[in-house]
N, C-alpha and C positions, 0 to 999 in steps of 0.2 A: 207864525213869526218865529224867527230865530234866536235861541237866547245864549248870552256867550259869558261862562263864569271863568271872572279872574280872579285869583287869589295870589295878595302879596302881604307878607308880614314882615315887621321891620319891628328893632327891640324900642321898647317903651321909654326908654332912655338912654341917648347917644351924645354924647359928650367928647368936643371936637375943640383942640387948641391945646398949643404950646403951653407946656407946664402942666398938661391938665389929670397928669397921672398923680398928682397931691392931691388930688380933689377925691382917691380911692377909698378913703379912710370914712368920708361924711357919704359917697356912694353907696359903701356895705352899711355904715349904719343905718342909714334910709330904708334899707332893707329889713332892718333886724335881724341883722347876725351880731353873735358873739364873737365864736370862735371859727373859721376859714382854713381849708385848708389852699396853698399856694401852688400852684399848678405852674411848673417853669422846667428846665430844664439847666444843664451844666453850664453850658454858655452864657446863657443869660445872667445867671449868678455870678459867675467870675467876672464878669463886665462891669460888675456895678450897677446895676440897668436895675433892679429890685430895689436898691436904696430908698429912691422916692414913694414908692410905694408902700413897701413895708414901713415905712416913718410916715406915712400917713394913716395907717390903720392902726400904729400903737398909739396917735394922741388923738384918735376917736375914741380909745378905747377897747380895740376889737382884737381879741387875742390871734396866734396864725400858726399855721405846722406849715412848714414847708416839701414840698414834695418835688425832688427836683431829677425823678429818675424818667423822664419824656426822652424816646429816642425817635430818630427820624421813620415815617411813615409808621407808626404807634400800633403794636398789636394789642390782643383783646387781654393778653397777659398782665402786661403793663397798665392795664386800664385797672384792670381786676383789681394790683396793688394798688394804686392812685386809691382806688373806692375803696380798700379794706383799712390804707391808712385813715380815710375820712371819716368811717366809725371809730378807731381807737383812739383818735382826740378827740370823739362828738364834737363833730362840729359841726357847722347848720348854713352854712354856706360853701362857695371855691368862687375864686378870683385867678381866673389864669393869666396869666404874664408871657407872651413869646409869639413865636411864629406860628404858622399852619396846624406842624404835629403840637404842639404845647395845647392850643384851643383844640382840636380834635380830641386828645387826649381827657383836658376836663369837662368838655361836653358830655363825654362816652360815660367819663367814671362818674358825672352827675345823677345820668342814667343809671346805671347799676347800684347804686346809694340807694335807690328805692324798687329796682325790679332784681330779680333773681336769675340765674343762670351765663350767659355769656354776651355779652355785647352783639357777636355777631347773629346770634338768634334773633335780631330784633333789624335785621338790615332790609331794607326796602325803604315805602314811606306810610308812613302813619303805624307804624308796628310798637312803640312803645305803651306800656299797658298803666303806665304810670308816672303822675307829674313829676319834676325834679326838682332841688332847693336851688335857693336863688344862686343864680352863676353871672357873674363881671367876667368881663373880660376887655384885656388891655393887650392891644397888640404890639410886636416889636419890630413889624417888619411892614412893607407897604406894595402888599400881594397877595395874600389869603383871603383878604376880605369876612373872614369866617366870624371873627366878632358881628356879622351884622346878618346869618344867617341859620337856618335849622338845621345843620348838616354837619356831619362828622364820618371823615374814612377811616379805616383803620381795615389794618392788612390782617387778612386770613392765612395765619403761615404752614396751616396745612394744605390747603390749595394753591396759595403762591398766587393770591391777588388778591384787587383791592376791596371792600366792600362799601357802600353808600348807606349810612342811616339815617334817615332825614324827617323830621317828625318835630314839629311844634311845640313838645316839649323841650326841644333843647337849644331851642331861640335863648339869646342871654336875657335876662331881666336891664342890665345898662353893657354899654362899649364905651369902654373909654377911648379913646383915640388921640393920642399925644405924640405930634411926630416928631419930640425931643429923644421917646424911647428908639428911634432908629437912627440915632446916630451913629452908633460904633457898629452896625451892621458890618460885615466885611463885603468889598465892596464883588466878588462872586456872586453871592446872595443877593444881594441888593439890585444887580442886572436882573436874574433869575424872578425875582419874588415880581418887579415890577413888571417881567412881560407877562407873567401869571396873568396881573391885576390887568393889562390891556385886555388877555386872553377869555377872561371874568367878561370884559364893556364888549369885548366884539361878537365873542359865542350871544350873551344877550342881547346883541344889537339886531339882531339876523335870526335869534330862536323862533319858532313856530309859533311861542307862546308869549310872544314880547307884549308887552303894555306899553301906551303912551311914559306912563312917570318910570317905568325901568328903560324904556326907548332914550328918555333924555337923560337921566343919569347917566348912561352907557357911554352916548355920543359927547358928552364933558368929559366923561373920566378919560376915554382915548384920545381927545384933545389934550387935557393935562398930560396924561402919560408922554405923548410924542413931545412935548414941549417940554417936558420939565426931566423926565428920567436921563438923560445922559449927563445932565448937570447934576442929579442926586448922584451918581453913580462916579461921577468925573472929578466929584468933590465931595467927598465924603466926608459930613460932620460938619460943613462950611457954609455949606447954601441952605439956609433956613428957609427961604423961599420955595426951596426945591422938594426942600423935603417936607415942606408942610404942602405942598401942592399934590405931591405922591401920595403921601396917607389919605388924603382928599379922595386924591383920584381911587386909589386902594378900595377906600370903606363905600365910596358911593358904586361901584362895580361890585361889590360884593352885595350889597342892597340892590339892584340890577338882574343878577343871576339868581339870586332867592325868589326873585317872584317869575323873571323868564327861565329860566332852566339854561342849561349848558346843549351841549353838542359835541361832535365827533372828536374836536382835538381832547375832551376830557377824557370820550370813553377810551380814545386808542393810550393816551398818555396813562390813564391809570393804569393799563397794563404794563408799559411800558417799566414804567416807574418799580411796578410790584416785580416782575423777574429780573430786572437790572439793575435794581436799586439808584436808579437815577432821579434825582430832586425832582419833586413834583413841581415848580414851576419851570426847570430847564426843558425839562420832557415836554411843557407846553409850548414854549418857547421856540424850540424845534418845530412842531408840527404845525403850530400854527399858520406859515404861511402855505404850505402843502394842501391843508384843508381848506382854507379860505377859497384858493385857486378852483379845489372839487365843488364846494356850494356856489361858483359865483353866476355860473349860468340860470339858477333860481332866486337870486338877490343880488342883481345887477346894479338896482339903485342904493340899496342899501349900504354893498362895495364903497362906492360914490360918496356915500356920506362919508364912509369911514376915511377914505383918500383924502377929502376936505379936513376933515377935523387933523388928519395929521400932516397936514400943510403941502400936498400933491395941489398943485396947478390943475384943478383938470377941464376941460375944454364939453362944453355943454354940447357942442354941434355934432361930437361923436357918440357913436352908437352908450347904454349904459357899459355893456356888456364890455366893451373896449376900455371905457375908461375906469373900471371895477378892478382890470389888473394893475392900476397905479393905488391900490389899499394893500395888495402885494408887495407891488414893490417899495410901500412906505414901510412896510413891516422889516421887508428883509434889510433891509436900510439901516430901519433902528436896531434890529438883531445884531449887526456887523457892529452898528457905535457901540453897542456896550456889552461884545466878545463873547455873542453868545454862539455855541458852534450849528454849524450848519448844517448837519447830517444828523440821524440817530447815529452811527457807524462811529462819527466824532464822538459820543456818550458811551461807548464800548456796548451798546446794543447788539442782540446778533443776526442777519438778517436771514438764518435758516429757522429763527422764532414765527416768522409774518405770520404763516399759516394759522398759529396757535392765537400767537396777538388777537387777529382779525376775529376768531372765532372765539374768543374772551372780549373785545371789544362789543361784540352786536349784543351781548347781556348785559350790557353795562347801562344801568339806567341815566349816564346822560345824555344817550343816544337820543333819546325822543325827542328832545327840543332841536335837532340838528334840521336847518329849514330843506335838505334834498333828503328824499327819502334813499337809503341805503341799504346795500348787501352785502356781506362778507365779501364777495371777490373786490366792492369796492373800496373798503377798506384795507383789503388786499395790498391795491394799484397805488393808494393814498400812502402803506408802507413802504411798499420799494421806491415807490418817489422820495419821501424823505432820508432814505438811506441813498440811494442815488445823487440826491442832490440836484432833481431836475424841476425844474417851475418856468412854467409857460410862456409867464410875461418875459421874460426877456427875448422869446420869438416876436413879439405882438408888439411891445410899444418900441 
């Protein structure tokens, strides 16, 4: 008989609703921490966006350093300082506050708090040799999903790409999830971050290694997303509906891909991302419907579900295979409502890189959840299409 082990972990404590970033203060206490250091970035801080937070862990009681030097796609440098500050105020927790790099960034330095040497030393899965202190985390944005998973990237900038550390110690202890903190998002990011969080529900929807309970998280969250992100996005700060429906959709794709894994749009976008310094959810965003088109002759019905949930009409009497390219065309759809550009070539990407990409790509371990099995030249064919600008479906439907 045949036995089939799934493994999915989700943080022991997830805390979802409006206002509920007040609630940070009685979270780290629960944990017994004192003293925290605050894991955020420039932006955030100047926003205001920490007010709530920080004024809920002063009247727990729980003292906090703030560290607010996170820059976009996070090296092992910056990690390094995050961690050297968190010994010189002993302190016995981090609560990170931000988008993607902010959680990556205190995930990493959690890590290094208790092992030795450099962050990237420990990239693969299950490489950390040691647990880490209790880590919160409160996202600001409604697309990394990373509060709800074991994973942290951080760029190797002497290779000039990305790395993946993924390891069960660095699951958070709680997620707070308040999609009051993504109000002042500016509304660039806020397109970006949200086709990430599709790109999160559909690479899971479709991985090799999908589970029933990541299979239907997935297929809600990309229903949310196509219904509610042009209205987060088109109304920024306005639609509480919208934007509590986002973070929704956000944190349960991110709970989704921790337990299915990702696929091609990750591995080719991290490289992308790492030599052209292009946002890691726009990078997705682009490639996504490029890729979808290459897997659909192996998840034809799967396509299908996905056209359904984002409101494609589609006609059951036709072949799957036919109506697979209406998840395409729902995507490029919503890429156009909310400006996201349609090419790499649009991204200042260069297209005499492919060769390199491709062959940076097929090491990328989120290659292996991708449901067609792949080879560099196809990876290849999947980059000059996106720089081209060519997709199928509009010959088909």
């Amino acid at each position: 008989m045949t036995s089939t082990l799934e493994r999915w972990f989700v943080p022991p404590r997830n805390v979802f609703g409006w206002g509920t970033a007040r609630t940070a203060g009685s979270v780290v206490d629960d944990l017994e921490c004192s003293t925290v250091l605050v894991v955020t970035d420039d932006g955030v801080k100047d926003a205001g966006v920490l007010d709530p937070i920080t004024d809920s862990l002063e009247a727990a009681g729980v003292a906090y350093e703030l560290f607010d030097g996170t820059v976009p796609d996070p090296t092992a440098s910056v990690v390094a300082t995050a961690a050297d500050r968190y010994g010189a105020v002993d302190a016995d927790g981090i609560v990170a506050v931000g988008g993607g790099s902010s959680i990556d960034t205190a995930k990493a330095a959690a890590a290094m708090t208790t092992t030795d040497g450099s962050i990237l030393e420990y990239a693969g899965l299950g490489q950390l040799p040691n647990d880490t202190p209790p880590l919160v985390i409160l996202p600001t944005t409604s697309g990394t999903g990373s509060e709800a998973t074991t994973w942290s990237v951080i760029r190797d900038e002497a290779e000039g790409v990305k790395r993946s550390i993924g390891d069960q110690a660095l699951l958070p202890d709680a997620a707070i999830v308040d999609p009051e903190l993504t109000e002042s998002v500016p509304v660039p990011i806020a397109a970006a971050t949200g086709m990430d969080a599709l790109t999160h529900a559909i690479e899971a929807y479709v991985s090799v290694h999908r589970q029933s309970q990541t299979s239907a998280l997935a297929l809600d969250s990309i229903e949310k997303i196509g219904a509610f992100l042009p209205r987060a996005v088109g109304r920024r700060g306005t639609d509480r509906e919208a934007l509590t429906a986002m973070a929704k959709a956000s944190n349960q794709a991110g709970m989704a891909f921790n337990g299915a894994g990702l696929g091609a749009v990750h591995a080719l976008s991290h490289q992308v991302g790492a030599q052209f310094h292009v946002p890691h959810g726009l990078a997705n965003a682009v490639l996504l419907p490029y890729v979808m088109e290459y897997n659909l002759p192996v998840v034809p019905e799967e396509l299908v579900d996905v056209a359904e949930a984002l409101g494609e009409a589609v006609d059951s009497t036709e072949p799957a295979r036919r109506e697979g390219y209406r998840a395409v065309r729902a995507v490029r759809r919503l890429c156009d409502d909310v400006d996201i550009p349609r090419t790499l070539e649009d991204v200042d990407a260069d297209p005499d890189a492919i060769e390199g990409l491709a062959a940076q790509a097929m090491r990328d371990g989120s290659l292996i959840g991708n449901p067609r099995d792949t080879d560099v030249g196809d990876l290849e064919t999947i980059l000059e299409r996106a720089f081209e600008g060519t997709l199928e479906y509009e010959n088909v439907l």
